[in-house]
N, CA, C and O atoms as a Tinker XYZ file with bonds, in Angstrom:
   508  protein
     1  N      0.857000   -1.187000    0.000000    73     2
     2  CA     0.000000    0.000000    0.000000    64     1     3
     3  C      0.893000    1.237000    0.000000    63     2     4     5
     4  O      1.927000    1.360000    0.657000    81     3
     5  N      0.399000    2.065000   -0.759000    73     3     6
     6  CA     1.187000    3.255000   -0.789000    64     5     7
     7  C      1.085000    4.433000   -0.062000    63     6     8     9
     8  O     -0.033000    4.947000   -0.037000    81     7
     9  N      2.112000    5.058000    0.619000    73     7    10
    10  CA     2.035000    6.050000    1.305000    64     9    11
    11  C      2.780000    6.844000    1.408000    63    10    12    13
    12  O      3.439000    7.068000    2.424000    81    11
    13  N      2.844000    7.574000    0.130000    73    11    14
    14  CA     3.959000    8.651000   -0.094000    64    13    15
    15  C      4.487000    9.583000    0.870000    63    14    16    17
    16  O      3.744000   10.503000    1.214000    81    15
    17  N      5.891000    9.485000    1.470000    73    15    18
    18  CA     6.591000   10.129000    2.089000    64    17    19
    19  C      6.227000   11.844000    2.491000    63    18    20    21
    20  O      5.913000   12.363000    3.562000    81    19
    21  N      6.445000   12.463000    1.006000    73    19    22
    22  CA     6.413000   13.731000    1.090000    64    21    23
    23  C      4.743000   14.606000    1.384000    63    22    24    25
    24  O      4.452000   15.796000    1.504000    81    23
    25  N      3.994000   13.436000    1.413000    73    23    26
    26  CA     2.228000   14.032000    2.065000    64    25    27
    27  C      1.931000   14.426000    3.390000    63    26    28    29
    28  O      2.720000   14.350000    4.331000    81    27
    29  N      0.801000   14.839000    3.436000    73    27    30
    30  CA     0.734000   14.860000    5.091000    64    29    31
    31  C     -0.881000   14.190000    4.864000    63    30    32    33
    32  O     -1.461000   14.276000    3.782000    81    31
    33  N     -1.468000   13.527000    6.063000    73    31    34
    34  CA    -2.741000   12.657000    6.250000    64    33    35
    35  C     -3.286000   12.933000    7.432000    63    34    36    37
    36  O     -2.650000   13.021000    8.482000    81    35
    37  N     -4.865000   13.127000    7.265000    73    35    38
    38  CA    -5.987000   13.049000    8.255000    64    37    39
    39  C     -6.253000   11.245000    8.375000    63    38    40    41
    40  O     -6.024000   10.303000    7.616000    81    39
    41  N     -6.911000   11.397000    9.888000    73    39    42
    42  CA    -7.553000   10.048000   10.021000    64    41    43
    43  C     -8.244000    9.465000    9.668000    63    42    44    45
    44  O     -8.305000    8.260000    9.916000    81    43
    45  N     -9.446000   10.416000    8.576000    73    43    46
    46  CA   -10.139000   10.385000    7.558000    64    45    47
    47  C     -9.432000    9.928000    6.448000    63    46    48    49
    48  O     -9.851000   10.960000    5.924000    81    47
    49  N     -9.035000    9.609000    5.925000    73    47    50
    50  CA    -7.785000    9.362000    4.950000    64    49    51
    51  C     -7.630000    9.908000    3.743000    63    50    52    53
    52  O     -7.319000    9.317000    2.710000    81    51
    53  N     -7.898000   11.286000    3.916000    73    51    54
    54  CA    -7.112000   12.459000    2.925000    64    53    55
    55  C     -6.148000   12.311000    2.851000    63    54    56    57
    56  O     -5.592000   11.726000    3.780000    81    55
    57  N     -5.350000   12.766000    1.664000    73    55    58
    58  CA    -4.018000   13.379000    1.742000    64    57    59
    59  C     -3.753000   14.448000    1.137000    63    58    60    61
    60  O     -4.571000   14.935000    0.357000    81    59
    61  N     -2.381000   15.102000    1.416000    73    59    62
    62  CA    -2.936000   17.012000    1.609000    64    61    63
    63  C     -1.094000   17.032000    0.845000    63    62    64    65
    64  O     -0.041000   16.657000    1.362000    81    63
    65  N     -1.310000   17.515000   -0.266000    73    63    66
    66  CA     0.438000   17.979000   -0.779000    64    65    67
    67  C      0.198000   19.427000   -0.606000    63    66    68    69
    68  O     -0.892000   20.000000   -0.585000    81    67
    69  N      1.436000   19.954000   -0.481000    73    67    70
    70  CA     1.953000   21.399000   -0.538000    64    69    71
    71  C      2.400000   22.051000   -1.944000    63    70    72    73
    72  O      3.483000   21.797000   -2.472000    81    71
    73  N      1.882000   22.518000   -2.235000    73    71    74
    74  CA     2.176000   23.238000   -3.571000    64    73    75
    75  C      2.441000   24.802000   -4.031000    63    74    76    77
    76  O      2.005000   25.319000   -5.059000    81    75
    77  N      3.270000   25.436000   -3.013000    73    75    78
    78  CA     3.786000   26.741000   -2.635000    64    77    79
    79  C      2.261000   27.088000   -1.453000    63    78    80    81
    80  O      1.909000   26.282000   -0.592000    81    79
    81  N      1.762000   28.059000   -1.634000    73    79    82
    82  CA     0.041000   28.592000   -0.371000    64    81    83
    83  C     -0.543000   27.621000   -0.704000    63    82    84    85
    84  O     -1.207000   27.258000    0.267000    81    83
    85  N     -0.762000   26.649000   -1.931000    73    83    86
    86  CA    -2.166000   26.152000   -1.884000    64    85    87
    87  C     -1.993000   24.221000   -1.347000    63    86    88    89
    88  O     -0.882000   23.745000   -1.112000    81    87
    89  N     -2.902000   23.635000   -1.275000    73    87    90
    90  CA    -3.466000   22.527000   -0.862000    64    89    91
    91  C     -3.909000   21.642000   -1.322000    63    90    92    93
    92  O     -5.032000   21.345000   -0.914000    81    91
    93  N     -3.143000   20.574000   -2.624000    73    91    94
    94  CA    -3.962000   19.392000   -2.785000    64    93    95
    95  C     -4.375000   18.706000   -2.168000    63    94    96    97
    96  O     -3.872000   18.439000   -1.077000    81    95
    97  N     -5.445000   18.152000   -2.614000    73    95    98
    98  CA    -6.264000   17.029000   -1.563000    64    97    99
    99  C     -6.875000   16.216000   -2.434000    63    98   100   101
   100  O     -7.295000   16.569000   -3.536000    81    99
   101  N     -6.963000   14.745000   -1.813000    73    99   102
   102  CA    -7.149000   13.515000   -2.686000    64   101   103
   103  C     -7.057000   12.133000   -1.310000    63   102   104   105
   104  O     -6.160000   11.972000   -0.482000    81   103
   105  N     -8.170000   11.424000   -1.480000    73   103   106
   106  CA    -8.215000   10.413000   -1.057000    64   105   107
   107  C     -6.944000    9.481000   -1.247000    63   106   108   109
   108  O     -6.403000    9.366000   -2.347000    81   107
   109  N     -6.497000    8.815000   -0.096000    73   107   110
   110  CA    -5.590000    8.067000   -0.005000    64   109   111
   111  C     -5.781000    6.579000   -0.889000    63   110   112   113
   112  O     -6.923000    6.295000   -1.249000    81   111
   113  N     -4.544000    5.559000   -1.257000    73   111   114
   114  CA    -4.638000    4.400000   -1.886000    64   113   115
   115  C     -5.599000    3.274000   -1.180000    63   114   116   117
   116  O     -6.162000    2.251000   -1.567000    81   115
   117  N     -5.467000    4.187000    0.390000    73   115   118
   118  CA    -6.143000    3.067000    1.532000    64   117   119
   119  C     -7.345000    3.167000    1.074000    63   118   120   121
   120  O     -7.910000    2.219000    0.529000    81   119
   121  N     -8.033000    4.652000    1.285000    73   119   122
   122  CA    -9.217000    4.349000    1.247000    64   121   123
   123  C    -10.372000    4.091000    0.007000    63   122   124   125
   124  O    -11.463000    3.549000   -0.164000    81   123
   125  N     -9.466000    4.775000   -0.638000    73   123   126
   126  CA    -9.883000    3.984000   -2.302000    64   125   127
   127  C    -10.237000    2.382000   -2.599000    63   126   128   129
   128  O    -11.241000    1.957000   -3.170000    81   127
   129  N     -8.931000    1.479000   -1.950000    73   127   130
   130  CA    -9.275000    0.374000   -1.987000    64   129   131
   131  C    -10.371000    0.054000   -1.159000    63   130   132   133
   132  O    -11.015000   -0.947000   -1.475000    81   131
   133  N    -10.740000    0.735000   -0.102000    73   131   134
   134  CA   -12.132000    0.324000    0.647000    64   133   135
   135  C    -13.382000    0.168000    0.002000    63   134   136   137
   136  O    -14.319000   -0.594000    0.244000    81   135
   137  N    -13.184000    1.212000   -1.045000    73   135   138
   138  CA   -14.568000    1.623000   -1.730000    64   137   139
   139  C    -14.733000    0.758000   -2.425000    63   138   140   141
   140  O    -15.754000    0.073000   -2.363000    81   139
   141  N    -13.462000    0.477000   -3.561000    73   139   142
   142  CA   -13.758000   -0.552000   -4.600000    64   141   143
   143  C    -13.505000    0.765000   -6.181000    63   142   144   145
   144  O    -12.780000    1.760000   -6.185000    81   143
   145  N    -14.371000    0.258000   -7.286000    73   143   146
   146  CA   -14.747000    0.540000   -8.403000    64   145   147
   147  C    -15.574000    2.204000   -8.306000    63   146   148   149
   148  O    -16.796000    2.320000   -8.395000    81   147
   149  N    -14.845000    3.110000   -8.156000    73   147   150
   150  CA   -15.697000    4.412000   -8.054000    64   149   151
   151  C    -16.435000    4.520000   -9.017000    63   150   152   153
   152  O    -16.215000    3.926000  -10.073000    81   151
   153  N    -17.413000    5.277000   -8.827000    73   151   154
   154  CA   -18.692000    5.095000   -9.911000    64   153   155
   155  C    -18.913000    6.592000  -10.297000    63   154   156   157
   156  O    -19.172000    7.032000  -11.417000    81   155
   157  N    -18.715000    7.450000   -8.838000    73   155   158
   158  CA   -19.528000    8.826000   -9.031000    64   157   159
   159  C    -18.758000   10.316000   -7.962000    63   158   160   161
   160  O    -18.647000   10.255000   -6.737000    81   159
   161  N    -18.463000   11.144000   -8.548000    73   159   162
   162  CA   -17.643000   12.103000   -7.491000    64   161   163
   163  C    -18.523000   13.162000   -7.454000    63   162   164   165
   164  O    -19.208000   13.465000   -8.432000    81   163
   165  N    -18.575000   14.007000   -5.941000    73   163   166
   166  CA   -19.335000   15.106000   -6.098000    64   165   167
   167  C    -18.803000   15.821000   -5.264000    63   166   168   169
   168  O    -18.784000   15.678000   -4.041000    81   167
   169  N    -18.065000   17.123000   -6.299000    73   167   170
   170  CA   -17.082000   17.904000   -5.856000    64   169   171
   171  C    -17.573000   19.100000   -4.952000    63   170   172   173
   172  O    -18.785000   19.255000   -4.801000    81   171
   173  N    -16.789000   19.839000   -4.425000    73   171   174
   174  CA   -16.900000   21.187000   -3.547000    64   173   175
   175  C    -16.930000   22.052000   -4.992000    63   174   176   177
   176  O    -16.434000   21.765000   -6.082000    81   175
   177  N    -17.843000   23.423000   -4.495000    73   175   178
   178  CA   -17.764000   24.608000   -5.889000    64   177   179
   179  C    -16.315000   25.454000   -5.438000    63   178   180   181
   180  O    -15.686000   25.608000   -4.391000    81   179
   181  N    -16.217000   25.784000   -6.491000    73   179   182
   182  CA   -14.917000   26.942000   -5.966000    64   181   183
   183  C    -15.027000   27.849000   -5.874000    63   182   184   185
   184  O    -15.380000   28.472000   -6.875000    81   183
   185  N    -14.844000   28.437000   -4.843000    73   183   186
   186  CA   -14.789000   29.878000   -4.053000    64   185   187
   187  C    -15.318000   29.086000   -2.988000    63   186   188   189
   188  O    -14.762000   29.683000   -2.066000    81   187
   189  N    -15.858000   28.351000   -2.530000    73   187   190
   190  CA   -16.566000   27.477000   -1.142000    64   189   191
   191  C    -15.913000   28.046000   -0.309000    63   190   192   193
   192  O    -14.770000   28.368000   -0.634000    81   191
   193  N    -16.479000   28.428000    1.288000    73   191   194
   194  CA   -14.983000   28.689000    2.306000    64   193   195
   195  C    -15.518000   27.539000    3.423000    63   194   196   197
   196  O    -16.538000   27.642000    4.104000    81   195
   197  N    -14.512000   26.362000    3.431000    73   195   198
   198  CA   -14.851000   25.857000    4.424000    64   197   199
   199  C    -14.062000   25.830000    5.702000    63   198   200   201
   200  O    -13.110000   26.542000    6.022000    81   199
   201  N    -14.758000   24.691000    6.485000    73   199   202
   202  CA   -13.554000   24.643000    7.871000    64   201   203
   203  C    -13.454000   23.613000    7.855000    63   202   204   205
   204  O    -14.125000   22.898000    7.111000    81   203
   205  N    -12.242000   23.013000    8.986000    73   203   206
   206  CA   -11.613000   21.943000    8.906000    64   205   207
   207  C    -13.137000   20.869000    9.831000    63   206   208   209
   208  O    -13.995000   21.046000   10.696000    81   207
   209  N    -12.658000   19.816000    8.925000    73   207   210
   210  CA   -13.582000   18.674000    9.118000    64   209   211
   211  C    -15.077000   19.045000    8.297000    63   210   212   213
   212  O    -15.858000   18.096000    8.359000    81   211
   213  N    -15.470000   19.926000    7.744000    73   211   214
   214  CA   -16.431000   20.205000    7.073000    64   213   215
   215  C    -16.378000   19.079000    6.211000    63   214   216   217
   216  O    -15.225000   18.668000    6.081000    81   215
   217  N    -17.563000   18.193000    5.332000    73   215   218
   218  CA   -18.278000   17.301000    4.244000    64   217   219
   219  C    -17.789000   17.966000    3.224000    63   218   220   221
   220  O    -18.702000   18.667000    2.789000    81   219
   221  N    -16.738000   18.131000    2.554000    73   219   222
   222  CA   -16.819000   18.752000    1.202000    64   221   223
   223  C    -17.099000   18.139000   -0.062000    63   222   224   225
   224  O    -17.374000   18.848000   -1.031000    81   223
   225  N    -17.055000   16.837000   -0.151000    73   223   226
   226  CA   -16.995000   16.129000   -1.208000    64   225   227
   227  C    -17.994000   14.241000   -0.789000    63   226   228   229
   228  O    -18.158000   13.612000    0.256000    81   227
   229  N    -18.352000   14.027000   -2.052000    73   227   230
   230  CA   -18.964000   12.271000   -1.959000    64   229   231
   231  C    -17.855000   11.849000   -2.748000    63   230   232   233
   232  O    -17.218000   12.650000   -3.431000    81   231
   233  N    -17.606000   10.715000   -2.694000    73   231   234
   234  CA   -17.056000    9.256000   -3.585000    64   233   235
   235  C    -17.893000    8.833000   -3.320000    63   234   236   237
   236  O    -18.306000    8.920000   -2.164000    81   235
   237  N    -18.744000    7.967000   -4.572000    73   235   238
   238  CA   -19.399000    6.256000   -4.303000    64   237   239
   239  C    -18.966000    5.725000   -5.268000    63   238   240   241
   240  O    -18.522000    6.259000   -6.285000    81   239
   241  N    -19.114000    4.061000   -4.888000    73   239   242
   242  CA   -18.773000    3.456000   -5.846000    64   241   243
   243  C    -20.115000    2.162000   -5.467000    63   242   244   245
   244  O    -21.026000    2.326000   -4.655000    81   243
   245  N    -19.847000    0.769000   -6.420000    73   243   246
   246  CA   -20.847000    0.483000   -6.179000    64   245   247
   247  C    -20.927000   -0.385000   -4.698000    63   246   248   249
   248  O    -21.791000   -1.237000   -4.491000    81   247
   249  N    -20.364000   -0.185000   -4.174000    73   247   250
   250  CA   -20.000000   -0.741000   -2.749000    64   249   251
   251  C    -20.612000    0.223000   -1.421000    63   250   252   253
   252  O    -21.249000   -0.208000   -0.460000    81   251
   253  N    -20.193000    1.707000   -1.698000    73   251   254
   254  CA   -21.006000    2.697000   -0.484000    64   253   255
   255  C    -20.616000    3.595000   -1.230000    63   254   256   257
   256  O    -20.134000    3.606000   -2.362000    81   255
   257  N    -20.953000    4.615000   -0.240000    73   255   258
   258  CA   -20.604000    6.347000   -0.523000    64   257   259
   259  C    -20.164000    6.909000    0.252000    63   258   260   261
   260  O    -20.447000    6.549000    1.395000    81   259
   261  N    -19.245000    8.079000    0.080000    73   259   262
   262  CA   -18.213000    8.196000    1.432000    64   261   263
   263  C    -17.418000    9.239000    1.466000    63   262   264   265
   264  O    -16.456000    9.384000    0.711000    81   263
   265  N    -17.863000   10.248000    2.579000    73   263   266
   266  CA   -17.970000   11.508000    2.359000    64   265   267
   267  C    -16.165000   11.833000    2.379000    63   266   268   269
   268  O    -15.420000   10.866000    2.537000    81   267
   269  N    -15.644000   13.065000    2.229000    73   267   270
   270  CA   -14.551000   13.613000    2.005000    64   269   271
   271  C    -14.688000   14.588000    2.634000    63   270   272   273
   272  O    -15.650000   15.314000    2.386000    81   271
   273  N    -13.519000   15.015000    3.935000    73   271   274
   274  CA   -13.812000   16.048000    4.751000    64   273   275
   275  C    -12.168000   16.957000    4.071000    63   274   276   277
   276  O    -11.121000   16.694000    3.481000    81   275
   277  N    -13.025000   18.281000    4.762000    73   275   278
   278  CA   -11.598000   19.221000    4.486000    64   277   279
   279  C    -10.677000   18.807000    5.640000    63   278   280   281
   280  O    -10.922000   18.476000    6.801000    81   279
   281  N     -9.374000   18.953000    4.844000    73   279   282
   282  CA    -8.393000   18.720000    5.791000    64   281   283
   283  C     -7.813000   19.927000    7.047000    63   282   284   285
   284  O     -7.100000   19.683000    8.020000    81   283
   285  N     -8.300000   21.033000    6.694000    73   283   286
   286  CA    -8.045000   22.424000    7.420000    64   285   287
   287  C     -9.265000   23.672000    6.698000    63   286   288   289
   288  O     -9.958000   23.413000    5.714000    81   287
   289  N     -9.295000   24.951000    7.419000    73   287   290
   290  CA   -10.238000   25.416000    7.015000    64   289   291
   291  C     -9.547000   26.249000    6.193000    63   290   292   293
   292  O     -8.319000   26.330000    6.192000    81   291
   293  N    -10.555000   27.108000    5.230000    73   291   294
   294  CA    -9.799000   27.843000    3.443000    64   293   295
   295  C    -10.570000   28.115000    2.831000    63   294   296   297
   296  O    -11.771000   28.189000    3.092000    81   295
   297  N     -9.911000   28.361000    1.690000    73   295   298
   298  CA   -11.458000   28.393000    0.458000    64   297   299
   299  C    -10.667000   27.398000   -0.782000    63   298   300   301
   300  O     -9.488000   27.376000   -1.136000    81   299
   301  N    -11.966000   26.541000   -1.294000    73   299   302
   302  CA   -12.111000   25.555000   -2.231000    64   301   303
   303  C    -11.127000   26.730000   -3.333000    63   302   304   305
   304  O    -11.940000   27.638000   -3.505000    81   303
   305  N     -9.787000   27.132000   -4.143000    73   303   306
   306  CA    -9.775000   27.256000   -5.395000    64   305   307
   307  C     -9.458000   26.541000   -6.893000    63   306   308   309
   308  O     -9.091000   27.154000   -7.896000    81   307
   309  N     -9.656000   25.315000   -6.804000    73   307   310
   310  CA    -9.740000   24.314000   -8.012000    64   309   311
   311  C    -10.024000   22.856000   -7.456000    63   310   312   313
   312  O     -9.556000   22.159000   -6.556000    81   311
   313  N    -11.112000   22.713000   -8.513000    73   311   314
   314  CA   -11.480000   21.231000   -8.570000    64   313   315
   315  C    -11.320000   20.530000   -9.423000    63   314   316   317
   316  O    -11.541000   21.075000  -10.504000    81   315
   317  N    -10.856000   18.946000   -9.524000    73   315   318
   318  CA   -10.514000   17.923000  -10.667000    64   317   319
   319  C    -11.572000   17.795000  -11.617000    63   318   320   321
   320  O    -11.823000   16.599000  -11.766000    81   319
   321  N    -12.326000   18.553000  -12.350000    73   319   322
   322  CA   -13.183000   18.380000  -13.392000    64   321   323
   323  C    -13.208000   16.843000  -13.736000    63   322   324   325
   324  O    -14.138000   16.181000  -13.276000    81   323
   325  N    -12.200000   16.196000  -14.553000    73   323   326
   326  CA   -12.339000   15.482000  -15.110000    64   325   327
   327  C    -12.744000   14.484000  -14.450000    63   326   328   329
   328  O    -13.253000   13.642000  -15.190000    81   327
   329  N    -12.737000   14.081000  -12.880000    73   327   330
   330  CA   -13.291000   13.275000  -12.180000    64   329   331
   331  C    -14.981000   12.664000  -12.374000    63   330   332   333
   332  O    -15.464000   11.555000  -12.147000    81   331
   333  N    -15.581000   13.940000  -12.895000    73   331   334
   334  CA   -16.926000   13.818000  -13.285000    64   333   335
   335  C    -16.962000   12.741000  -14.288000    63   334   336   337
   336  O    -17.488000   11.672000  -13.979000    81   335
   337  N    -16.381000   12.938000  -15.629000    73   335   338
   338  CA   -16.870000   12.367000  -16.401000    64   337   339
   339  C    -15.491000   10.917000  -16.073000    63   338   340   341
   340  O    -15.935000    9.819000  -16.410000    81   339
   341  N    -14.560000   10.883000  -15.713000    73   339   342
   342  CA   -13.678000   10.000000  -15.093000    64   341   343
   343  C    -13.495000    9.208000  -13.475000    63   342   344   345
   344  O    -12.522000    8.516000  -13.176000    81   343
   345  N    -14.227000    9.390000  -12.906000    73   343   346
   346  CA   -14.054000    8.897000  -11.384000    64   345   347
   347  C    -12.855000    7.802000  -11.175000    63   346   348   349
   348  O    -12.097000    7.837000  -10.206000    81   347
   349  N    -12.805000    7.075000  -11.950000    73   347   350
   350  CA   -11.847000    5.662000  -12.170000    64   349   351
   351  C    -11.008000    6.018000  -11.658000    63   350   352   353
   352  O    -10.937000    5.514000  -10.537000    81   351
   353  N     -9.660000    7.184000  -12.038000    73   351   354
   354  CA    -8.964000    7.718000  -11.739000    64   353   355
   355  C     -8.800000    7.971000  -10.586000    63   354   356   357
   356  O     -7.894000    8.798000  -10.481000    81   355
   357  N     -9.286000    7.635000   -9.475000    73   355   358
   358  CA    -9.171000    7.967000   -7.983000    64   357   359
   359  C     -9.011000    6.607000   -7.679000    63   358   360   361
   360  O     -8.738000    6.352000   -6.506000    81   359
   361  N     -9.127000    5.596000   -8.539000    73   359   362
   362  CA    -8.612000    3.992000   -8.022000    64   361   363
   363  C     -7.430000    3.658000   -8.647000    63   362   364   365
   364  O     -6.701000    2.847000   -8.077000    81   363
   365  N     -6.934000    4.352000  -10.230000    73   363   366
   366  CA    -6.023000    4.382000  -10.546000    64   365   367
   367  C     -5.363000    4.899000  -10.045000    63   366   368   369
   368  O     -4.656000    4.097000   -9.435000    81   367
   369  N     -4.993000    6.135000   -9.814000    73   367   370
   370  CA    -3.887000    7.012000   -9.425000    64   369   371
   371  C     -4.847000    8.055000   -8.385000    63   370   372   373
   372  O     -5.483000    9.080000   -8.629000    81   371
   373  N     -4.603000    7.216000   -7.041000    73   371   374
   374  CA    -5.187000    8.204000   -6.543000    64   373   375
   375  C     -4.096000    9.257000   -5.906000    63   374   376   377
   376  O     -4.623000   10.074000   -5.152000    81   375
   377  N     -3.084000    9.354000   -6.021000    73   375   378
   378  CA    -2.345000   10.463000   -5.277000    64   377   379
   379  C     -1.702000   11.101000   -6.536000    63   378   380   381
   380  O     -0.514000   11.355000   -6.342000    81   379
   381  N     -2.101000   11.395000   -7.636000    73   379   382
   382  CA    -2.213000   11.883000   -8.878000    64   381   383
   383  C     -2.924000   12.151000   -9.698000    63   382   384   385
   384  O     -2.970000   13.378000   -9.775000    81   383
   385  N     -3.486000   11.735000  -10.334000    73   383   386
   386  CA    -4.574000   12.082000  -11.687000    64   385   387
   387  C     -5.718000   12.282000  -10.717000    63   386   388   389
   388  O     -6.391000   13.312000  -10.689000    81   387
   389  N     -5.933000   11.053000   -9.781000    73   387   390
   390  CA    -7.002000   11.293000   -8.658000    64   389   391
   391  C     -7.522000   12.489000   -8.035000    63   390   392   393
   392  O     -8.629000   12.840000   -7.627000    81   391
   393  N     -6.091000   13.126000   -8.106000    73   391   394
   394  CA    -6.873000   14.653000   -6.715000    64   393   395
   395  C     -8.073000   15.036000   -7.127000    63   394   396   397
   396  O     -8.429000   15.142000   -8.300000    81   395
   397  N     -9.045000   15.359000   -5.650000    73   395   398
   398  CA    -9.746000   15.806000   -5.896000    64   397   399
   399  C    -10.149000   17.916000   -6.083000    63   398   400   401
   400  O    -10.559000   18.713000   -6.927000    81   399
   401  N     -9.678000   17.886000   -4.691000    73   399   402
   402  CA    -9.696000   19.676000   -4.943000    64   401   403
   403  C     -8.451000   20.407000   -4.384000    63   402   404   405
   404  O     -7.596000   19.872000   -3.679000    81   403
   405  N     -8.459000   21.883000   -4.844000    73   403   406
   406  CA    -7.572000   22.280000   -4.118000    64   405   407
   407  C     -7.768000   23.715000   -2.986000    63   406   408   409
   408  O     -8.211000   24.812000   -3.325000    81   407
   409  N     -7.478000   23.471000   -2.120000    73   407   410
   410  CA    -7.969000   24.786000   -0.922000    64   409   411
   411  C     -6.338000   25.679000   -0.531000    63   410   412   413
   412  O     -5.184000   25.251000   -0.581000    81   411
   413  N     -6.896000   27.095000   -0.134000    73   411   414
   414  CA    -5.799000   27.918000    0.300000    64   413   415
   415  C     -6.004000   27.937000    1.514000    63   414   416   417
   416  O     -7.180000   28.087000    1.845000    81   415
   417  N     -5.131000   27.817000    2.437000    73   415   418
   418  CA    -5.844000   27.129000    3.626000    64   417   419
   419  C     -5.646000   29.072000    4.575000    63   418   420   421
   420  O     -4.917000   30.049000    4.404000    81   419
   421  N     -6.680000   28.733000    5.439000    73   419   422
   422  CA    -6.725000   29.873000    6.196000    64   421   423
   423  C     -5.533000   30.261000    6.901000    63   422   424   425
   424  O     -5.038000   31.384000    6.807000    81   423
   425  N     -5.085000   29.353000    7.590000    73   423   426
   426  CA    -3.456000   29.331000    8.299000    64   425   427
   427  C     -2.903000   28.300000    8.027000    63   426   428   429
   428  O     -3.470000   27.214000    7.902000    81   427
   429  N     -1.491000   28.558000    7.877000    73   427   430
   430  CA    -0.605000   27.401000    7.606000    64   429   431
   431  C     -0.136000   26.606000    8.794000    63   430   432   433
   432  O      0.409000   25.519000    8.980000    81   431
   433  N     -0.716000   27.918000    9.740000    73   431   434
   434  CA     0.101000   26.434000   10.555000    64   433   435
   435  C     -1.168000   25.509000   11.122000    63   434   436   437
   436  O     -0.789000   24.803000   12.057000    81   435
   437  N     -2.336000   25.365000   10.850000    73   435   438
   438  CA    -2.940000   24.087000   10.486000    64   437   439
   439  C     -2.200000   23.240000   10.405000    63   438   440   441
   440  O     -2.120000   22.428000   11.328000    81   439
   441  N     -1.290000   23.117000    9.116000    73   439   442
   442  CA    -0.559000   21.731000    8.914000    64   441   443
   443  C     -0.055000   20.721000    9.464000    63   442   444   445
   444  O      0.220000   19.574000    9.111000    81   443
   445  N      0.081000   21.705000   10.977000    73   443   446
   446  CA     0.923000   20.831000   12.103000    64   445   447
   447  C      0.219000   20.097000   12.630000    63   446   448   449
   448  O      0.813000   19.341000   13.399000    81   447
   449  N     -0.965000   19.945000   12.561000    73   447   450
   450  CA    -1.836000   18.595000   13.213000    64   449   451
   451  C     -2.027000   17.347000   12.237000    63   450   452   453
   452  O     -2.222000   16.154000   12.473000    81   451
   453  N     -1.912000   17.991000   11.181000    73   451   454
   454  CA    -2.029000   16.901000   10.227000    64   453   455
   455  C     -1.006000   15.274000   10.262000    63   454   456   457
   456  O     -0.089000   15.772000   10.916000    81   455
   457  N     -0.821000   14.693000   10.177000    73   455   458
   458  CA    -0.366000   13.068000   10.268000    64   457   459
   459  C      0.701000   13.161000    9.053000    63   458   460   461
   460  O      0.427000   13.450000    7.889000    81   459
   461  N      1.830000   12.887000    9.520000    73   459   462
   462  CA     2.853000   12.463000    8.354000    64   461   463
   463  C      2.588000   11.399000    7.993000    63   462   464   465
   464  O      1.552000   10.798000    8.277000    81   463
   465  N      3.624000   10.937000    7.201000    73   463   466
   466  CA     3.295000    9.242000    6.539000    64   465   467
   467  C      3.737000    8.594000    7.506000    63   466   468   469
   468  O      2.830000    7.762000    7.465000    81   467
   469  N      4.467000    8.193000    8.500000    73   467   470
   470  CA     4.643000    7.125000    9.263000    64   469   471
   471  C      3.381000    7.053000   10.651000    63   470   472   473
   472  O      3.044000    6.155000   11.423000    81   471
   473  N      2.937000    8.530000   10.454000    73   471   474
   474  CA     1.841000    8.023000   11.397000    64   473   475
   475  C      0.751000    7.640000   10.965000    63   474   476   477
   476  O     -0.052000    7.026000   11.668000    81   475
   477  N      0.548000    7.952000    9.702000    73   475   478
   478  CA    -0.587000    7.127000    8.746000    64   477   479
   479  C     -0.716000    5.729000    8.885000    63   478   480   481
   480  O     -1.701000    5.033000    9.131000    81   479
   481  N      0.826000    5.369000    8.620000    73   479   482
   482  CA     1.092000    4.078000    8.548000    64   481   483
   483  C      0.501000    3.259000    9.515000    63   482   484   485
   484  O     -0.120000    2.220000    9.292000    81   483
   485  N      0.810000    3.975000   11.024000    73   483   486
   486  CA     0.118000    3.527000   12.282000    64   485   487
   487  C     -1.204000    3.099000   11.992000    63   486   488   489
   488  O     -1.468000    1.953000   12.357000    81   487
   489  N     -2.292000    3.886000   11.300000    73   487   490
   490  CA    -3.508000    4.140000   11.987000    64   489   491
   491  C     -4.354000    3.049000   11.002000    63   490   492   493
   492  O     -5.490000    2.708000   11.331000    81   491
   493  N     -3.621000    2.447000    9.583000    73   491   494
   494  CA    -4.044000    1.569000    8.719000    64   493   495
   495  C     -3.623000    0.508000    9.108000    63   494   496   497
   496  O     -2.566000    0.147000    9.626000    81   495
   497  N     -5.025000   -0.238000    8.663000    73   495   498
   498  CA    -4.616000   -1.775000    8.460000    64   497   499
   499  C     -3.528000   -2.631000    7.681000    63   498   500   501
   500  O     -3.383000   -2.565000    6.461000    81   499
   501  N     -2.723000   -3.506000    8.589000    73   499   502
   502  CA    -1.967000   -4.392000    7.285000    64   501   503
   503  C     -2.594000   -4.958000    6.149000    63   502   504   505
   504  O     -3.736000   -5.283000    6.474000    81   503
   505  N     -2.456000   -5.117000    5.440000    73   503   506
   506  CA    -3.016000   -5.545000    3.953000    64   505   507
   507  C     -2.592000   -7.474000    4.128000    63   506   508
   508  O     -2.847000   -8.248000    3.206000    81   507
């Protein structure tokens, strides 16, 4: 299972890259494999301002549906379009083609609660 070094992770199993101010975010390999076969994504609008732990997003697939929380609070400024007419892509590559949105986060130092990869590692199941 993959758990890229340079991310940071909620217990929810986001994962959050740094990309100078702003914030990718994208479901982890873990929890992708939970779902199965994604079927359907339903993104945050942009300009949204949310807070941390806010519902911003669904995944379903044909297995459940399963909400996507913000990882810190911000405002939504880009979402993965192509997810709509592509969802797959979040089982393929989910810490790539996968992302889902991107937020400017209100404070940076948020970040510091967030979970590196070895404590991720902790909180998942062995495979």
């Amino acid at each position: 299972m993959q758990v890229p070094q340079d991310l940071k992770y909620t217990d929810s199993h986001e994962w959050i890259r740094t990309e100078g101010n702003l914030l990718r975010v994208g479901i982890t390999e873990f929890a992708q494999s939970q779902l199965a076969d994604l079927t359907f994504v339903d993104l945050p609008g942009v300009g949204d301002e949310v807070e941390a732990g806010d519902e911003v997003a669904v995944v379903e697939s044909v297995k459940a549906a399963s909400d996507v929380y913000a990882p810190l609070s911000g405002k939504i400024v880009e979402i993965n379009e192509a997810l709509v007419d592509a969802p797959e892509a979040i089982n393929n590559d989910p810490f790539g083609e996968g992302w889902l949105f991107v937020i400017e986060p209100a404070d940076d130092a948020d970040l510091n609660a967030l979970m590196d990869a070895e404590a991720y590692k902790a909180i998942i199941p062995d495979e």
